[in-house]
C-alpha positions, 0 to 999 in steps of 0.5 A, a space after each residue: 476511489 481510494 484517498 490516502 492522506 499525505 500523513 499516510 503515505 509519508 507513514 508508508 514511505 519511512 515503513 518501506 524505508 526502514 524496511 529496505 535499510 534492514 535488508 541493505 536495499 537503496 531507498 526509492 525516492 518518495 514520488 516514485 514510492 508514491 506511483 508504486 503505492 497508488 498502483 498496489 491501491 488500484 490493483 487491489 480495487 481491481 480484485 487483483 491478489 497479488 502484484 510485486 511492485 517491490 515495496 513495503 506497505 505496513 500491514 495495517 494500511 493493507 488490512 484497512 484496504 481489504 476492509 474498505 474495500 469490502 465496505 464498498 462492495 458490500 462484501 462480507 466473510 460470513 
């Protein structure tokens, strides 16, 4: 299970936000934003690679997945 505080997904949201500003793309509601989010987290627990769910996420949220992920797994590059 991965937890995510409301700070973070509020981060993640005004990211996305901004994002679609600068390529005129509407703004999605935080709570529909939130669903999306939590199914990028459970694809990527799965070991999905990819999924388009059409949003943003900061890079650093995503890196800081892989490397949880890893944690919990046990998996390591080396």
């Amino acid at each position: 299970m991965i937890l995510y505080s409301d700070t973070q997904l509020d981060e993640a949201w005004r990211y996305d936000c901004k994002q679609r500003s600068l390529r005129n793309l509407p703004w999605i509601e935080r709570t529909v934003y939130e669903n999306l989010f939590v199914k990028f987290l459970d694809a990527a627990i799965a070991g999905v690679e990819y999924i388009d769910l059409n949003i943003f996420i900061p890079i650093d949220y995503i890196e800081s997945l892989d490397h949880n992920i890893n944690l919990e797994t046990g998996y390591t590059d080396d």
